[in-house]
C-alpha positions as CSV (number, residue, x, y, z in Angstrom):
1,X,-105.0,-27.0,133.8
2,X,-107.1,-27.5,130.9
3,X,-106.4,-25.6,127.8
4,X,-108.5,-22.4,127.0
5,X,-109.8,-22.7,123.1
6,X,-109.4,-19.5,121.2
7,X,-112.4,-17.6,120.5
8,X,-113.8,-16.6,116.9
9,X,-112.6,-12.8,118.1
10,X,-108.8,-13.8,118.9
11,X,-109.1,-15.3,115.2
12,X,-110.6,-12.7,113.2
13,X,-108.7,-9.9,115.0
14,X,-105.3,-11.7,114.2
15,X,-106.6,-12.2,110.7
16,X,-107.1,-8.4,111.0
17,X,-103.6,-7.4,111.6
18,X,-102.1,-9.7,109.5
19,X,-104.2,-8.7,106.7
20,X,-103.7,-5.1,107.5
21,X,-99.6,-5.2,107.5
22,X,-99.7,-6.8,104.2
23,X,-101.5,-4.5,102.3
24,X,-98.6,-1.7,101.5
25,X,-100.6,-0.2,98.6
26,X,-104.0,-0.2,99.8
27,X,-102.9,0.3,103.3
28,X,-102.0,4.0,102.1
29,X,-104.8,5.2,100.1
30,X,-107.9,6.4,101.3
31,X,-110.0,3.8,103.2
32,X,-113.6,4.5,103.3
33,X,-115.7,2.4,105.9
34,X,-119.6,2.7,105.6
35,X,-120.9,2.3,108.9
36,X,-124.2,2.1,107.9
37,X,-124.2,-1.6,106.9
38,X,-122.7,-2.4,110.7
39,X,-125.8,-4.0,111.7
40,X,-127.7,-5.5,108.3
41,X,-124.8,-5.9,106.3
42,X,-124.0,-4.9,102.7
43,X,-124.6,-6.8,99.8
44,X,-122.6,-6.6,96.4
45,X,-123.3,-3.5,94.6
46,X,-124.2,-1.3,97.1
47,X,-122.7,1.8,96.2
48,X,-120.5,5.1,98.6
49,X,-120.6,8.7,97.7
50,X,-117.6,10.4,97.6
51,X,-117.5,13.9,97.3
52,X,-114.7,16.2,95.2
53,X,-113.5,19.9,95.5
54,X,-115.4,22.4,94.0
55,X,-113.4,24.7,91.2
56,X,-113.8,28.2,91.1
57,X,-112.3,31.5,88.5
58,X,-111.4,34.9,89.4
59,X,-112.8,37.4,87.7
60,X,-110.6,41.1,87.1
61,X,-112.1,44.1,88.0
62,X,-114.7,45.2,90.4
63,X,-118.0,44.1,89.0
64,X,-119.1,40.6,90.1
65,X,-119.2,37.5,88.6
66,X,-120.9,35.1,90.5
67,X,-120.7,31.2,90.0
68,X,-122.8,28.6,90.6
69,X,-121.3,26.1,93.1
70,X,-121.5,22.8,91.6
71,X,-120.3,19.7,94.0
72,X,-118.4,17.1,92.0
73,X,-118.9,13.4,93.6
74,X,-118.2,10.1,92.4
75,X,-119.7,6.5,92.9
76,X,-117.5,3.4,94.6
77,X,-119.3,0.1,94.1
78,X,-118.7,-2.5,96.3
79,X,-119.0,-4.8,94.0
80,X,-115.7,-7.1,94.7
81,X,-115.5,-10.3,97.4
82,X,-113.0,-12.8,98.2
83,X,-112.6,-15.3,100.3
84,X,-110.2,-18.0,101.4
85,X,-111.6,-21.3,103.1
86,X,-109.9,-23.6,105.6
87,X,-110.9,-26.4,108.0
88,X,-109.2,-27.1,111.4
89,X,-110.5,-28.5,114.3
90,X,-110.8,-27.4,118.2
91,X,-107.1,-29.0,118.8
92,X,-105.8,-26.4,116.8
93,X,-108.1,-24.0,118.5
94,X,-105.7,-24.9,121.8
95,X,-102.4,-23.3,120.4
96,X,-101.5,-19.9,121.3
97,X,-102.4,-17.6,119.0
98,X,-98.9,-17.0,117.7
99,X,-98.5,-20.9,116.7
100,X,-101.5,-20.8,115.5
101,X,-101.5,-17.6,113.0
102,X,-98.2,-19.6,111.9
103,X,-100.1,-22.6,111.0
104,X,-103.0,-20.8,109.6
105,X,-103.5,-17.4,109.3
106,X,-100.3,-16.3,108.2
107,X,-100.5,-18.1,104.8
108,X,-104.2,-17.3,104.0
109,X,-104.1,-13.5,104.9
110,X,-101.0,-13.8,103.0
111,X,-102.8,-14.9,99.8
112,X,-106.0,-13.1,100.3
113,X,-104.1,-9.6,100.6
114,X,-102.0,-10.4,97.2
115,X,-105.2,-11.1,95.3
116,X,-107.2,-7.5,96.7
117,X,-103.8,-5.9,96.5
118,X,-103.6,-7.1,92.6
119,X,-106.8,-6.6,92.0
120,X,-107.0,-3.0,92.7
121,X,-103.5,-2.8,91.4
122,X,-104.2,-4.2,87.8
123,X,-107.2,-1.5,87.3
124,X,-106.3,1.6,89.0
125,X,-102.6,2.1,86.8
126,X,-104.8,2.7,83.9
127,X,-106.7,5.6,85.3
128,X,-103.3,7.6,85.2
129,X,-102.8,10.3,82.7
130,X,-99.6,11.7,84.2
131,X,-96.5,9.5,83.3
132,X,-93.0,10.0,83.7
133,X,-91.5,8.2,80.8
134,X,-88.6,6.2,80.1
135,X,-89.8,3.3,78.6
136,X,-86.6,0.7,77.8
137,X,-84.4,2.2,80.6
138,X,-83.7,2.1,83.7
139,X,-85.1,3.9,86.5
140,X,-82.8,7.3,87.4
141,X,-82.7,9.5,90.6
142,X,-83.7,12.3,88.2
143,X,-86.7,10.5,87.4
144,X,-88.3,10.0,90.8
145,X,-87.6,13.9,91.1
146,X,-89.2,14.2,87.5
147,X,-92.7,12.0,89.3
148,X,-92.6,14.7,92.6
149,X,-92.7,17.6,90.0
150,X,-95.6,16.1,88.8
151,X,-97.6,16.0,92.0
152,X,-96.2,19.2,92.7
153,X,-97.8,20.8,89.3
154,X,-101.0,19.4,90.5
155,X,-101.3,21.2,93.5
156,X,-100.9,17.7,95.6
157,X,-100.7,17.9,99.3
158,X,-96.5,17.1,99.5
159,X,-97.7,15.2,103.5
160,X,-96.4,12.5,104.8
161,X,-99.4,10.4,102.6
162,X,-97.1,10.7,99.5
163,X,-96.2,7.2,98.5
164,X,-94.2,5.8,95.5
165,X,-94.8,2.1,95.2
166,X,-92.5,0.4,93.2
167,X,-92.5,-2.8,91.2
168,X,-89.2,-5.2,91.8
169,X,-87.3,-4.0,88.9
170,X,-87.7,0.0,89.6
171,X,-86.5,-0.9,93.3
172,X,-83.2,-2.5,91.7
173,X,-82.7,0.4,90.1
174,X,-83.3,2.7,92.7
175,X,-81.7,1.4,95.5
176,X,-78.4,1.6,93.1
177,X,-79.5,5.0,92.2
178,X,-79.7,6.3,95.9
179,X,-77.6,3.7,97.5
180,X,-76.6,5.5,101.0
181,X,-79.5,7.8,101.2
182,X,-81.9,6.1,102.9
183,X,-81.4,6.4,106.5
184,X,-82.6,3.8,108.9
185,X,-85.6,5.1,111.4
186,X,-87.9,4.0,113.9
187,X,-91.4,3.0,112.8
188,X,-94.3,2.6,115.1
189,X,-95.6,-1.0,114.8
190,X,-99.5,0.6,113.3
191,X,-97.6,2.3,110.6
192,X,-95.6,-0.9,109.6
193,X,-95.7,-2.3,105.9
194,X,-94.3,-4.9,104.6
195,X,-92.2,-3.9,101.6
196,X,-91.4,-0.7,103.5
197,X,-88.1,0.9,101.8
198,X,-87.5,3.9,103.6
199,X,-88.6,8.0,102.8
200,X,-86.6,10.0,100.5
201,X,-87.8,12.9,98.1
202,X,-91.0,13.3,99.4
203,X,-91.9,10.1,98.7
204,X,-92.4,6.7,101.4
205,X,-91.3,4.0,99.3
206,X,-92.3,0.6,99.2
207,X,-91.6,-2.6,97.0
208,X,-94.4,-4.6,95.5
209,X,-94.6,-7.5,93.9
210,X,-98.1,-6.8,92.2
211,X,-97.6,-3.9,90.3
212,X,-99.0,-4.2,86.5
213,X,-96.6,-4.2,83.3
214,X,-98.1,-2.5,80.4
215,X,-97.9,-3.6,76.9
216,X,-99.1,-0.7,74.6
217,X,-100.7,-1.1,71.4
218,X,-99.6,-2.0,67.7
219,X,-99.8,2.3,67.0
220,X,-95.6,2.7,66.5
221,X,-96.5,6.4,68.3
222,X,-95.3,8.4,65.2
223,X,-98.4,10.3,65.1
224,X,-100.2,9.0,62.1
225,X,-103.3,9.3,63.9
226,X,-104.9,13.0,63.1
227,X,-108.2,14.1,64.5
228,X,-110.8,14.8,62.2
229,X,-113.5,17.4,63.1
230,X,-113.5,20.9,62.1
231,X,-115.1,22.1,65.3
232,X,-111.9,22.2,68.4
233,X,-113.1,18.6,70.0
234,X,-113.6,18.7,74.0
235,X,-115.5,15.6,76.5
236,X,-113.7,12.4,76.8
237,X,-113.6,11.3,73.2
238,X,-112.1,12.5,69.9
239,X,-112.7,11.7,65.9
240,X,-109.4,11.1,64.2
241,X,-108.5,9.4,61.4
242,X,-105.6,7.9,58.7
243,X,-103.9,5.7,61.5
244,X,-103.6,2.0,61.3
245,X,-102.3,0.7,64.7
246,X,-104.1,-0.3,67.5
247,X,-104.5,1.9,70.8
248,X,-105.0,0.1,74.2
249,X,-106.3,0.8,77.1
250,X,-104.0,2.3,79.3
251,X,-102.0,4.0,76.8
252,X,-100.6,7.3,77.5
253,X,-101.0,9.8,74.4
254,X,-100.9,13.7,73.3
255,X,-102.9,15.8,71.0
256,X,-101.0,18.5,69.5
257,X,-101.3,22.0,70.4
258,X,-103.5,21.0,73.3
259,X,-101.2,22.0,76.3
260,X,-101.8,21.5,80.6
261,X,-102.9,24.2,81.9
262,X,-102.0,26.1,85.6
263,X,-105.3,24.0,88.1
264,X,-105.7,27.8,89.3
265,X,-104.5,30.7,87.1
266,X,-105.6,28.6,83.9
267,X,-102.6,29.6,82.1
268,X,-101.2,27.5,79.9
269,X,-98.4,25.7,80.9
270,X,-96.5,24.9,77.2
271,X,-96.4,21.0,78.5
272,X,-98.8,18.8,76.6
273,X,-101.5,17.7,78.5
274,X,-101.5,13.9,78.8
275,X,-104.1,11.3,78.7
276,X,-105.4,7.6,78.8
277,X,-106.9,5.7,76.5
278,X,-110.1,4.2,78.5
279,X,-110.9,1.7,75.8
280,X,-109.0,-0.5,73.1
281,X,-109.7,0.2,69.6
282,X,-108.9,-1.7,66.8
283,X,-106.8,-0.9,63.8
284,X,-107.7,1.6,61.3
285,X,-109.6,3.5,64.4
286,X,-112.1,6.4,63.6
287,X,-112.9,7.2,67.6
288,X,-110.4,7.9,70.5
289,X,-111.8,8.1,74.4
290,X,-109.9,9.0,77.0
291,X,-109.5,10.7,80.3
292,X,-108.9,13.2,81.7
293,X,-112.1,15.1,80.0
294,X,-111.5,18.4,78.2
295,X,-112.9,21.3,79.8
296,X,-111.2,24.7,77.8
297,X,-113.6,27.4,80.6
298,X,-114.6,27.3,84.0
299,X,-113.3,26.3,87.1
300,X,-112.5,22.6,85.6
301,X,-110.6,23.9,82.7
302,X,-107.7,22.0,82.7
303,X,-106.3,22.3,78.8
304,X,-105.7,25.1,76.8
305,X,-108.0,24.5,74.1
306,X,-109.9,21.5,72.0
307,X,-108.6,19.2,69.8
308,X,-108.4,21.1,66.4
309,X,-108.5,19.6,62.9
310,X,-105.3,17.7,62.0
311,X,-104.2,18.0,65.1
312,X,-101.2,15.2,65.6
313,X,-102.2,12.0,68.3
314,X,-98.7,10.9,69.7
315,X,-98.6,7.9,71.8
316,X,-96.0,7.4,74.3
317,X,-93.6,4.0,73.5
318,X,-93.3,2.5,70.4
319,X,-95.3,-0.1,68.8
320,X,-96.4,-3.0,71.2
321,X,-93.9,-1.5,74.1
322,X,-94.0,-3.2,77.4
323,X,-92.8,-1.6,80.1
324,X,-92.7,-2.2,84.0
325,X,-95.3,0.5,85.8
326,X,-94.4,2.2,89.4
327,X,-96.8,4.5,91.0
328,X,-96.2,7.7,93.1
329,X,-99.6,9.1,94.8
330,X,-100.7,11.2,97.7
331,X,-103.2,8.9,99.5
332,X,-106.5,11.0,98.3
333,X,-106.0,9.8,94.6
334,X,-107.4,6.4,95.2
335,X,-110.0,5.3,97.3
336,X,-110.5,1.7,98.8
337,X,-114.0,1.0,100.8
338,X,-114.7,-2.0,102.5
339,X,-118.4,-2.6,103.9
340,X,-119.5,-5.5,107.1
341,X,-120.9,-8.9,105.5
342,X,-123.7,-9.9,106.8
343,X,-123.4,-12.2,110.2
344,X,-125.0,-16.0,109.6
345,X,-126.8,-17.4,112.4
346,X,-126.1,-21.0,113.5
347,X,-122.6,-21.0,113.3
348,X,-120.2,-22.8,115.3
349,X,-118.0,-19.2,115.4
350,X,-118.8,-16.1,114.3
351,X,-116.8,-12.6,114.6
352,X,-116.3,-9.7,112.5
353,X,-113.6,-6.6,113.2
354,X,-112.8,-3.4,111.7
355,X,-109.6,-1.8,111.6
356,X,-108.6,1.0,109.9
357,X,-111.9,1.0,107.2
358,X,-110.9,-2.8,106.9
359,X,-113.6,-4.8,107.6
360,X,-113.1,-8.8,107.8
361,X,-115.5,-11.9,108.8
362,X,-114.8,-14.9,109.6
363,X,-116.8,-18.1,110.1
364,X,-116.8,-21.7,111.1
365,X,-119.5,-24.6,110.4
366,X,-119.6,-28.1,110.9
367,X,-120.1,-30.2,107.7
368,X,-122.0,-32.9,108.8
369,X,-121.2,-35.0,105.3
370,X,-117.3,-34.8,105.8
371,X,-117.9,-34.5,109.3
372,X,-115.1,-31.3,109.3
373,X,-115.1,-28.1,110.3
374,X,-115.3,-25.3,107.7
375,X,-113.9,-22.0,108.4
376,X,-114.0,-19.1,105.8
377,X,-112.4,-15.4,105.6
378,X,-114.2,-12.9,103.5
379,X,-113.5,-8.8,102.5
380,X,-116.4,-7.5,100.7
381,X,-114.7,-4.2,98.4
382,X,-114.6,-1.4,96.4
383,X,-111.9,1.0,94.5
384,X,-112.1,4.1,92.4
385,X,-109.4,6.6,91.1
386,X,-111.2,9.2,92.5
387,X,-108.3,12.1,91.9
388,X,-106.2,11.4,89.7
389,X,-104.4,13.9,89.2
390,X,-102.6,13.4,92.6
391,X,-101.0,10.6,91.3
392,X,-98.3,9.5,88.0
393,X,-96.9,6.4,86.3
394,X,-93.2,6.0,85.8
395,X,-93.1,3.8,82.8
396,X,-89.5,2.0,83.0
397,X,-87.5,-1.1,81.5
């Protein structure tokens, strides 16, 4: 009986699932597909709307106090695409589909989910404010309870969409720290991850081997950095002066006197509120920006007052500290949006698939110089910290 060739769909929906199970920190953020480029296809740069809670007071007392209702939102480019091409011929096309995702699709999904995993990975860590730090130590039981606090003082959802993924050294150290707690349980084959540790304070761990390590700047964190402006200093950036180190981004500093407040009764909490440096500076630096923004009234008010005068920078590590960099999150603090390329005509196979806001094409073409066939796998994407404040750093090692 003659062998039946396998069809551009068998291929890309393989692709597809291979794809899919590698992904264990993307798989479990929030996936965002636009359906609206199904047909013409999306080009780089086209840009999703994502929309944000609105933040309300309460007012005392009996007399009203309306307030306006004013819809956050964010933007999520598209604005990343990668590919891996191949060539193999209709012989290979003969195999069953499980020798041939061995010989083919198993090492380039492989590859092509490291470099979106990393991507996103390398980016996203310095969004986060909260950190749970330990810098130059190991990684404690006490510590991943320290993170869950965290989430938990944010008002996160505590669902089974709370993740903790881990880089290899923080797993070391927690598997010796909880050695006997994990219990083995059945997982149904769509939820499967690779890297997949087990559940265990509120958290779904997994192991990854693409998680960042952050080296700080030259500032030795003593607080010689003051900020300068007599008016209390609010928005995303600060005046300061008298320092001579270097911040970086990602950085995790403190202003004193400017303390977290409760996300609802706006009470202050008597924890400094922590933030991020969004961009480097250089030595001797006379302007600070950061996130999250100051708000000290309203339904965003999230600190208990501005920056005053003098008030002491502190940034967390010493001078030039590198540290490994774990995340815990619940799945809404990150957002990950694929969109459909568009389909060429006069191609020797052709098949896009979507699953679960994934959305892969693949292609083959003769090229008539080499006389070969040319096959090609491409993920057009996007990824924004949209709340992040439903997620936290450990900063170990």
């Amino acid at each position: 009986m003659a062998n039946t060739l396998l069809t551009s769909d068998d291929i890309t929906r393989e692709g597809q699932r291979i794809l899919h199970q590698k992904l264990n920190f993307i798989g479990r953020v929030n996936r965002s597909y636009d359906a609206s480029f199904a047909k013409s296809g999306a080009k780089i740069g086209d840009t999703l709307r994502i929309r944000l809670p609105t933040q309300y007071t309460v007012t005392d007392g009996a007399t009203i106090d309306v307030q306006d209702s004013v819809q956050q939102n964010t933007s999520l480019t598209v604005n990343n695409r990668k590919h891996v091409a191949m060539d193999f011929s209709d012989e290979e096309l003969s195999l069953d589909i499980d020798s041939f995702s061995e010989l083919h699709l198993e090492p380039a999904m492989a590859v092509l989910a490291a470099n979106i995993e990393s991507d996103m990975l390398q980016n996203v860590y310095k969004d986060i404010y909260n950190q749970v730090s330990n810098v130059g130590s190991d990684l404690t039981y006490k510590l991943v309870a320290q993170g869950r606090k965290v989430l938990v003082d944010n008002l996160s959802p505590l669902d089974s969409t709370v993740t903790a993924t881990m880089n290899t050294t923080d797993t070391v150290d927690l598997n010796d720290a909880v050695k006997g707690l994990f219990n083995p349980q059945t997982t149904l084959s769509e939820q499967y991850r690779e890297g997949m540790l087990g559940r265990q304070s509120g958290f779904s761990f997994f192991e990854n081997t693409m998680m960042p390590r952050h080296v700080t700047g030259t500032d030795d964190g003593t607080g010689d950095y003051l900020a300068n402006d007599a008016t209390a200093q609010t928005g995303t950036s600060a005046t300061i002066d008298t320092g001579t180190g270097t911040l970086l981004a990602g950085d995790i500093i403190t202003f004193g006197g400017v303390f977290r407040v409760h996300p609802e009764t706006k009470q202050s909490t008597g924890v400094l509120q922590q933030f991020v440096v969004t961009a480097s500076t250089g030595t001797s630096a006379t302007t600070v920006t950061f996130t999250p923004e100051i708000f000290v009234t309203g339904g965003r008010q999230n600190v208990s007052n501005g920056i005053a005068n003098n008030a002491i920078l502190t940034k967390v590590g010493g001078a030039s500290a590198a540290h490994d960099v774990s995340l815990g999150f619940h799945r809404d603090a990150f957002a990950f949006a694929t969109a459909d390329l568009e389909m060429p005509r006069g191609m020797d196979m052709a098949s896009r698939k979507v699953q679960d806001g994934l959305s892969l094409r693949f292609v083959r073409g003769f090229d008539i110089t080499n006389s070969t066939f040319i096959s090609r796998f491409d993920v057009l994407y996007g990824y924004k910290t949209i709340r992040p404040q439903l997620a936290f750093r450990w900063a170990n090692n």
